[in-house]
C-alpha positions as CSV (number, residue, x, y, z in Angstrom):
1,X,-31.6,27.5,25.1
2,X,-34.1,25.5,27.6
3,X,-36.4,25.7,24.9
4,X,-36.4,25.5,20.9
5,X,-39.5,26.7,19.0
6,X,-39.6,25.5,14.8
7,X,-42.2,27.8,13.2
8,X,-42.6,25.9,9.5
9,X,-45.3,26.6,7.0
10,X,-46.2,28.5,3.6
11,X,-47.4,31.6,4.9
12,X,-46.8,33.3,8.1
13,X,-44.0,32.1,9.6
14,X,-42.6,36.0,10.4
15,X,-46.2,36.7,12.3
16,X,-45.7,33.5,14.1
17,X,-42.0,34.2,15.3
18,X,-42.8,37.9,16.0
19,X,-45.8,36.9,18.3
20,X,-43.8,34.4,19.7
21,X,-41.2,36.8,20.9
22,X,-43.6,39.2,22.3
23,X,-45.2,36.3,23.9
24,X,-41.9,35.8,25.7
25,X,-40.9,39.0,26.4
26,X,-44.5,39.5,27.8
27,X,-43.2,35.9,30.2
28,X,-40.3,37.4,31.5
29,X,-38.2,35.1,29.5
30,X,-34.9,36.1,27.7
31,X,-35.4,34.9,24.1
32,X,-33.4,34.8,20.9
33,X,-35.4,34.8,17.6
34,X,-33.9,34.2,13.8
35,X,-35.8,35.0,11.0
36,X,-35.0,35.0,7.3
37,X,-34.3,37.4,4.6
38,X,-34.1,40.3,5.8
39,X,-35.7,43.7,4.7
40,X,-32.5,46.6,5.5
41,X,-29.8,44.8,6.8
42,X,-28.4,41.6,7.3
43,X,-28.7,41.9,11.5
44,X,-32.5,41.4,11.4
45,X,-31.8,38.0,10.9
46,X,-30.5,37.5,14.7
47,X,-32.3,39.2,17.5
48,X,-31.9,38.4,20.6
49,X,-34.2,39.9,23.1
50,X,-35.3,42.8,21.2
51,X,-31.8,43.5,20.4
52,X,-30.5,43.2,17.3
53,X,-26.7,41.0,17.0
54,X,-24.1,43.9,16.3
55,X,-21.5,43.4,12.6
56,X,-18.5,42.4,15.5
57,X,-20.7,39.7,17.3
58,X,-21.6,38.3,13.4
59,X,-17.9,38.4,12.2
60,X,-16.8,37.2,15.5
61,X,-19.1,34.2,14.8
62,X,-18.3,33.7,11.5
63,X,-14.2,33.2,12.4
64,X,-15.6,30.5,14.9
65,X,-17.0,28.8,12.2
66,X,-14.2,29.2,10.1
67,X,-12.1,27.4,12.4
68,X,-13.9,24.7,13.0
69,X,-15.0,23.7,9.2
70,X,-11.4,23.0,8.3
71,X,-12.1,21.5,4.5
72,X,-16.1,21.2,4.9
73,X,-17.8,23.2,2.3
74,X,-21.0,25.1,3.9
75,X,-23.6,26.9,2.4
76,X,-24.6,30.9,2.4
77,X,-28.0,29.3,4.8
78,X,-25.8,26.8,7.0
79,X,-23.3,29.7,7.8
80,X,-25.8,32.6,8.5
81,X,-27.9,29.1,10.7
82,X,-24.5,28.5,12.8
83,X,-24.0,31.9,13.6
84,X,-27.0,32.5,15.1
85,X,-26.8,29.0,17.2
86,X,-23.0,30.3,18.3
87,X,-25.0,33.8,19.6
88,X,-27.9,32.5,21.4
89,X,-25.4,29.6,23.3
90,X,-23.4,32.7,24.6
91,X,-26.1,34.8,25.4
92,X,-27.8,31.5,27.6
93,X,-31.3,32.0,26.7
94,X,-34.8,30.6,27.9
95,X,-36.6,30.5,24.3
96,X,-35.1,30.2,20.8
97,X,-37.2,30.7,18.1
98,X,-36.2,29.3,15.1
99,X,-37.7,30.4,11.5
100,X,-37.3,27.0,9.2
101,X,-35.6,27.6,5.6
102,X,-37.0,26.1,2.2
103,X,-38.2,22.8,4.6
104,X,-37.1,19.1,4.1
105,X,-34.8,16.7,4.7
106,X,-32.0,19.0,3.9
107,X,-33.0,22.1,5.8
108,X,-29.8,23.4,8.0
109,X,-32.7,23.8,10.8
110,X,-32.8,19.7,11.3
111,X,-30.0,20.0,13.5
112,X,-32.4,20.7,16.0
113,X,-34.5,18.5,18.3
114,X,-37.2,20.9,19.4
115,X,-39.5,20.9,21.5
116,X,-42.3,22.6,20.1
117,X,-43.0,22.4,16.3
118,X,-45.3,25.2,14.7
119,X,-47.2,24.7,10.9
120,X,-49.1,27.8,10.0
121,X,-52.5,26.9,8.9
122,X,-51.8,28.2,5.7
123,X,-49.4,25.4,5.0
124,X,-52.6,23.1,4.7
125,X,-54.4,25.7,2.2
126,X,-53.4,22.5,-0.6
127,X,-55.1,20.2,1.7
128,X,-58.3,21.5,1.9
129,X,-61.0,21.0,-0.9
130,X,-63.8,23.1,-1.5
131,X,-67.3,21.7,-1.7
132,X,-70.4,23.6,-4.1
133,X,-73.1,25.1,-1.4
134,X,-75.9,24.1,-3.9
135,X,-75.6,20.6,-5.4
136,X,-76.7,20.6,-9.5
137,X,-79.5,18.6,-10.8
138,X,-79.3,15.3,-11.8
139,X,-79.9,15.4,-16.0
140,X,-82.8,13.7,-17.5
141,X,-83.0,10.4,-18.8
142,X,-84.0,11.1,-22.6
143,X,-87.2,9.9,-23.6
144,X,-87.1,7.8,-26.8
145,X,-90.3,7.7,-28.6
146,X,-90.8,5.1,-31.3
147,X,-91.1,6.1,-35.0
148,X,-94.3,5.4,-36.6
149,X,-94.4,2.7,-39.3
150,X,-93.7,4.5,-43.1
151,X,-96.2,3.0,-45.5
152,X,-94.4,0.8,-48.2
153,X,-94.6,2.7,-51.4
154,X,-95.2,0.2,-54.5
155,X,-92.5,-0.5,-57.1
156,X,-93.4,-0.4,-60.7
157,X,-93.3,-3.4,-62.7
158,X,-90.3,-3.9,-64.9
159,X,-91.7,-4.3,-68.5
160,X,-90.5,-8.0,-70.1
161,X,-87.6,-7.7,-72.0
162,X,-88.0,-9.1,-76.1
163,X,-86.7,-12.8,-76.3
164,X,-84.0,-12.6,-78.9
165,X,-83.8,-15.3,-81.9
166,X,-80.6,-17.8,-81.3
167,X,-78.0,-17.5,-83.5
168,X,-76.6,-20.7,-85.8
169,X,-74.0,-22.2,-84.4
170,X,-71.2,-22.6,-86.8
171,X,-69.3,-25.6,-87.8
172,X,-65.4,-25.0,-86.7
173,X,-63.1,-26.9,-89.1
174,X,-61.2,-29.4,-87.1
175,X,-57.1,-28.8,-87.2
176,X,-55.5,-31.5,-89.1
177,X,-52.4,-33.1,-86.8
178,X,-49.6,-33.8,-88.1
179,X,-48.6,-37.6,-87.5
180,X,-45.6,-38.0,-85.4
181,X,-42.3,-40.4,-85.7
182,X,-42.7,-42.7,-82.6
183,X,-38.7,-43.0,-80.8
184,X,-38.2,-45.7,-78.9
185,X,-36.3,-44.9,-75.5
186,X,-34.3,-47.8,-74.1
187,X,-33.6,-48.2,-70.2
188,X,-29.9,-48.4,-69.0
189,X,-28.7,-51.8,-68.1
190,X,-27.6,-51.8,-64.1
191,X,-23.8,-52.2,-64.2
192,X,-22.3,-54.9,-62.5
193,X,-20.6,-53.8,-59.1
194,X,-16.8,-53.9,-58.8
195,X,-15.6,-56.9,-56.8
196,X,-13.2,-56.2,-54.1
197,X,-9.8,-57.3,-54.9
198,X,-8.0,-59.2,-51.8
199,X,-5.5,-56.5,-50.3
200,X,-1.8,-57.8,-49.8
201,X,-0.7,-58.2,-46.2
202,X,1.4,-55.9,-44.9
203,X,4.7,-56.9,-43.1
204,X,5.6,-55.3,-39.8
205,X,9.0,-54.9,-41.4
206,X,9.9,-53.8,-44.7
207,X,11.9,-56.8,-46.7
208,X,15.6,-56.3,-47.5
209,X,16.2,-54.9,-51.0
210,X,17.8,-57.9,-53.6
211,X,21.0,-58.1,-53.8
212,X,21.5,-56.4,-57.4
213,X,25.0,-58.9,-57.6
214,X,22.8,-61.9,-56.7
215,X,22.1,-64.2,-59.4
216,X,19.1,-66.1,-60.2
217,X,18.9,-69.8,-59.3
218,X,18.0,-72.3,-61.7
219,X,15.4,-73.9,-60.2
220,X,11.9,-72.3,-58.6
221,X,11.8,-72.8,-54.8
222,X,7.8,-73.0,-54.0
223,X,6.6,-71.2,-51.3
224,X,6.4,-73.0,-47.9
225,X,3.1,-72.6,-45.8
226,X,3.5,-71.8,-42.4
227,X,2.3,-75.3,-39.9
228,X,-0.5,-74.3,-38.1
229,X,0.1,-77.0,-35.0
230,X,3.8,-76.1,-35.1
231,X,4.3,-74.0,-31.5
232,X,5.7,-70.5,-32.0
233,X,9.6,-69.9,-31.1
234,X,10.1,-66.9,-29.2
235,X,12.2,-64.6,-30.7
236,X,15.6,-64.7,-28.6
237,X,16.5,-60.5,-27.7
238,X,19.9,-59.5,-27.2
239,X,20.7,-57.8,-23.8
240,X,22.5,-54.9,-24.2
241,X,25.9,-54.3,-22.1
242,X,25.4,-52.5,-19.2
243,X,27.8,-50.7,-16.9
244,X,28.4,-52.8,-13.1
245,X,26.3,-51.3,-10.4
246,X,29.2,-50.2,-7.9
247,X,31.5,-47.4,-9.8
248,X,35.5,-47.1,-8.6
249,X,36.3,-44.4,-6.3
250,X,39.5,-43.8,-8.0
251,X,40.5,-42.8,-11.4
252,X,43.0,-45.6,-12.7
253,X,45.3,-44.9,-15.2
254,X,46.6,-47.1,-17.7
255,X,50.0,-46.8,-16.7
256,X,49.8,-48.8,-13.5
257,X,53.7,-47.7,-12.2
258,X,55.2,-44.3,-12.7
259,X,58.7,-44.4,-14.7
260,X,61.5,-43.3,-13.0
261,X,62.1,-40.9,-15.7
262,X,58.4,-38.8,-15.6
263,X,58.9,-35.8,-13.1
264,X,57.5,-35.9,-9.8
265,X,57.1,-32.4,-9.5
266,X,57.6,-29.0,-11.9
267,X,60.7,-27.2,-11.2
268,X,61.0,-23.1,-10.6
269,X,64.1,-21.9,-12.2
270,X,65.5,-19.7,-9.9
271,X,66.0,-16.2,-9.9
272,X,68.5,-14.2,-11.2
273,X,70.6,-12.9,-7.9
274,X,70.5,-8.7,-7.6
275,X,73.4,-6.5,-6.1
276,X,75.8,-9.5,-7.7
277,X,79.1,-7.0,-7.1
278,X,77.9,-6.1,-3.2
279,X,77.7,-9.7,-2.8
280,X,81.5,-10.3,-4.1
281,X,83.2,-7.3,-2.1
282,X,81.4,-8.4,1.2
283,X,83.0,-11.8,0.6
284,X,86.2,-10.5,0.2
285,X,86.6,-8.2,2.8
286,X,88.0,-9.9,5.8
287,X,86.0,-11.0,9.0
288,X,87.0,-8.7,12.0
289,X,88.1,-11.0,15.1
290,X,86.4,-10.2,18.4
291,X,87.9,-11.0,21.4
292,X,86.4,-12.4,24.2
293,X,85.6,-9.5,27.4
294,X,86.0,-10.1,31.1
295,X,83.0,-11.3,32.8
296,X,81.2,-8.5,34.1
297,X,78.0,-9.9,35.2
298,X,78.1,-8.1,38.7
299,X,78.4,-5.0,37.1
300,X,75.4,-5.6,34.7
301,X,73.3,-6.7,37.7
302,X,73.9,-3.6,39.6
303,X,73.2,-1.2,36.7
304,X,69.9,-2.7,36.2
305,X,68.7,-2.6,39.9
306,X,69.6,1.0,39.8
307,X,68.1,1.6,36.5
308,X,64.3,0.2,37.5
309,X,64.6,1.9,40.9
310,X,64.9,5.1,39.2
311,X,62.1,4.6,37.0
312,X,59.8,3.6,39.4
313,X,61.1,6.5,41.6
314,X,59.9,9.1,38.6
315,X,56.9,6.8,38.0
316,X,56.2,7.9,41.2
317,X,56.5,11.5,41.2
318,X,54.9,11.7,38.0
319,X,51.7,10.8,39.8
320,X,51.9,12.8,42.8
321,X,52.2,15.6,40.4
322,X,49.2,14.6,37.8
323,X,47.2,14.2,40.9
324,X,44.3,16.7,41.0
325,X,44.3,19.4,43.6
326,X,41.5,20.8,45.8
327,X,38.0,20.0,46.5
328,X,36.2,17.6,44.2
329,X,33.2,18.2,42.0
330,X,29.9,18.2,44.8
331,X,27.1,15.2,44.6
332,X,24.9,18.8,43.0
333,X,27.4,19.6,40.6
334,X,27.9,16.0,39.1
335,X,24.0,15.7,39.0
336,X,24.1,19.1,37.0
337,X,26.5,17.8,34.4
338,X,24.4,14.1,34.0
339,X,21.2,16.3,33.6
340,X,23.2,19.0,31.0
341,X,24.0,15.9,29.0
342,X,20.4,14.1,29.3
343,X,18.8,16.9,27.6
344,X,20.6,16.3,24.3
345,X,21.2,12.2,24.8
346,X,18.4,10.1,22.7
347,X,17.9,6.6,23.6
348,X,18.3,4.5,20.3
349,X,15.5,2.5,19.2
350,X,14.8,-0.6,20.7
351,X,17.3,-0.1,23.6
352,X,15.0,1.5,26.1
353,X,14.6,-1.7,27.8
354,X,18.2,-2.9,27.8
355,X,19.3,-2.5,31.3
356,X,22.5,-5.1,30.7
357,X,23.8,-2.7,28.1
358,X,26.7,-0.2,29.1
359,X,29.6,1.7,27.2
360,X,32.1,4.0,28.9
361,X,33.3,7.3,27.1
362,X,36.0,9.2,27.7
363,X,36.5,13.3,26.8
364,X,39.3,15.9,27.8
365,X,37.7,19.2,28.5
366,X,39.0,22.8,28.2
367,X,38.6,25.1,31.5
368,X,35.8,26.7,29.5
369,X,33.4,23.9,29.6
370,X,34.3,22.7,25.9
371,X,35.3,19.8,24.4
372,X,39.2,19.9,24.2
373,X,39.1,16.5,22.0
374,X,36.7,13.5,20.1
375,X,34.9,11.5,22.8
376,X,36.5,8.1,22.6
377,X,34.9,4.5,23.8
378,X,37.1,3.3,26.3
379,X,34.5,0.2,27.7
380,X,33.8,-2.0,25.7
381,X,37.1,-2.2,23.7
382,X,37.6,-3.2,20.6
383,X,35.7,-1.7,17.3
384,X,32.1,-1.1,17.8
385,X,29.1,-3.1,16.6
386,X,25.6,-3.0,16.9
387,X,23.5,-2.7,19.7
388,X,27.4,-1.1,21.6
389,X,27.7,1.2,18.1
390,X,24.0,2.6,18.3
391,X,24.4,3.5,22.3
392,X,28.3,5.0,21.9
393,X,27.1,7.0,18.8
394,X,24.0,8.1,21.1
395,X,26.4,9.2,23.9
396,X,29.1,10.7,21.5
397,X,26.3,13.1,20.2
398,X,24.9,14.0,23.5
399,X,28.7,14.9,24.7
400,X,28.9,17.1,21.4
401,X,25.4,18.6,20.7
402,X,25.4,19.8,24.9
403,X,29.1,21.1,25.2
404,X,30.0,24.0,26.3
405,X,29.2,23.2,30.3
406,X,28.7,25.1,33.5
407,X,31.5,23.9,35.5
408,X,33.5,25.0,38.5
409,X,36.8,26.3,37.0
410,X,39.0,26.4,40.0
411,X,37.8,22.4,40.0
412,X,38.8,22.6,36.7
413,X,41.8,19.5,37.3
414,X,38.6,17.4,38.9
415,X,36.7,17.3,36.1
416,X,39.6,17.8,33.0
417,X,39.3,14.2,32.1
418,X,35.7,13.0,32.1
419,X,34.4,9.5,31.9
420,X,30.9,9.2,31.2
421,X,29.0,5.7,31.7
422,X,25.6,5.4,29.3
423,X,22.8,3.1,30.0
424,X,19.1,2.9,29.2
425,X,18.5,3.6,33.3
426,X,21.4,5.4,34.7
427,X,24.1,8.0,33.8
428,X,26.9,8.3,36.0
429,X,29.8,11.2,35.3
430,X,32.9,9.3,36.8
């Protein structure tokens, strides 16, 4: 529409949108109104130019939307809000009204940017605050009036109470103690403390046990104290035998020369001979003498001169006979055959740009357009690898997968042996 209308509001949003339409209608202007609920049916909802949308147009609209939702989940609001945007784009109007749901941020109506936005006044009926026409009197201050002095009311004298006579005090016989036995207690003496008994140095090494065979000498040896100004001897350490640096490169023996009796080599026994009576009779049969032929060379020439012109002479005919007969296949009818076999030939992946790369198959074909046997590589020879494997296998399948062709069939000897050259850029059908 050129125009969108949002009506919003508490109250009388209907009114609004009704006096809207007839507004338009009034204009000369097509427009397209949608109010909710509805009161009969569910077409009131959509009206467009005093017409109200017909069950196909709804459903019609409701496939559309359908469609186009795939796995989005819409509400009963949002879809009965689309269809009535689907109607009023096809029906191209001036004005669309447009009734607002519940309101808020979540209304489907906020698709919309429109251009005119309606609140009905009694959407502000919270807003307003009603004021008293008469305004109450202020209360009074109260008025606190003093109390008057109360007269002090005299208190009767207390009479004096009698003075009583003291009592004797009596004597309290003193408690006789008993005499107690004085003990003497005695302090503890401080003990003496313990003096510390020079510890015995401890060698680094422990000594050798005695000899239990030794015996004791006769006379006491004293102890010998070290010289303090005598300088210390080093002690002298043993070097242990190491190996030289430089190893042999040979394994030496101890036996430095063989004996001529050790074997130089081990000996196979041999074998036990088969067919030992075949042997014996061929021995003994006598040797046949041959004697010695005239020489015949010219005659041996001769015969082999005639024998190679003969062959060549049926090599010859052979290929004047295998030689096809007739017109050839046409430039047209060789382009049909490379397109037949294009349609079912794949280019393997990552050979498209290989222009250097060429293999040659050959086929023999029945008059019918079949295959009469397995497509063979004849260029490059040798077993397949590779980059030469993936493009023969490529062409083998196309020759298959295509077969049977539309061929000439009195051209049939033309085109009974095929060779077919397959390349990234070109096919030729030789």
């Amino acid at each position: 529409a050129k125009q969108v209308i949002l009506v919003a509001g508490t109250n009388g949003k209907g009114s609004t949108c009704e006096c809207l339409a007839k507004l338009s209608e009034s204009m000369g202007l097509k427009y397209g109104k949608t109010c909710s609920p509805f009161l009969r049916s569910y077409n009131e909802q959509i009206d467009i130019n005093g017409r109200l949308a017909s069950d196909a147009d709804i459903c019609r609209a409701f496939e559309l939307i359908d469609t186009a939702r795939g796995d989005i989940t819409l509400t009963y609001f949002e879809f009965s809000a689309l269809a009535a945007f689907v109607l009023f784009c096809e029906a191209d109007l001036d004005v669309a009204i447009v009734e607002i749901g519940l309101g808020g941020r979540l209304d489907a109506m906020n698709i919309l940017s429109p251009d005119v936005s309606i609140i009905t006044s009694e959407a502000f009926e919270a807003m307003r605050t009603t004021t008293p026409k008469t305004v109450p009197d202020a209360p009074k201050e109260p008025v606190l009036e003093t109390p008057k002095p109360i007269d002090p009311v005299e208190k009767p004298t207390p009479k004096p109470e009698p003075k009583s006579e003291p009592t004797p005090e009596v004597a309290k016989p003193e408690a006789q103690v008993e005499p107690q036995e004085q003990v003497a207690i005695l302090a503890p003496k401080p003990e003496p403390k313990p003096r510390m008994r020079p510890a015995q140095r401890i060698a680094e090494q422990a000594a050798k046990k005695p000899d239990v065979n030794a015996k004791q000498a006769k006379e006491t040896v004293k102890e010998v104290a070290p010289d303090e100004n005598a300088k210390a001897v080093e002690p002298v350490v043993e070097k242990q035998a190491t190996a030289p640096k430089e190893a042999a490169t040979e394994i030496v023996t101890e036996a430095d020369e063989l004996s001529d009796f050790a074997p130089q080599k081990s000996v196979v026994p041999p074998r036990r001979p088969r067919n030992m009576q075949d042997k014996v009779a061929r021995a003994n049969t006598p040797k046949q003498v041959v004697k010695p032929q005239a020489d015949n060379t010219d005659d041996t020439a001769d015969a082999i001169t005639k024998a190679l012109a003969q062959a060549e002479k049926e090599a010859a005919n052979a290929q004047t006979s295998s030689a096809p007969t007739g017109p050839a296949l046409t430039g047209g009818e060789r382009d049909g055959l490379v397109l037949a076999v294009q349609e079912c030939w794949n280019v393997p992946v990552g050979l498209a740009n290989d222009g250097s790369l060429a293999v040659v198959i050959a086929v023999e074909m029945n008059k019918d357009g079949s295959l009469a046997s397995a497509p063979k590589l004849i260029d490059p020879t040798g077993a397949p690898t590779g980059a030469i494997k993936q493009a023969y296998e490529a062409g083998r399948r196309a020759l298959i997968r295509c077969a049977p062709y539309a061929l000439p069939k009195d051209k049939y000897e033309h085109w009974r042996q095929l060779e077919v050259v397959f390349n990234p850029e070109n096919m030729v059908v030789k």
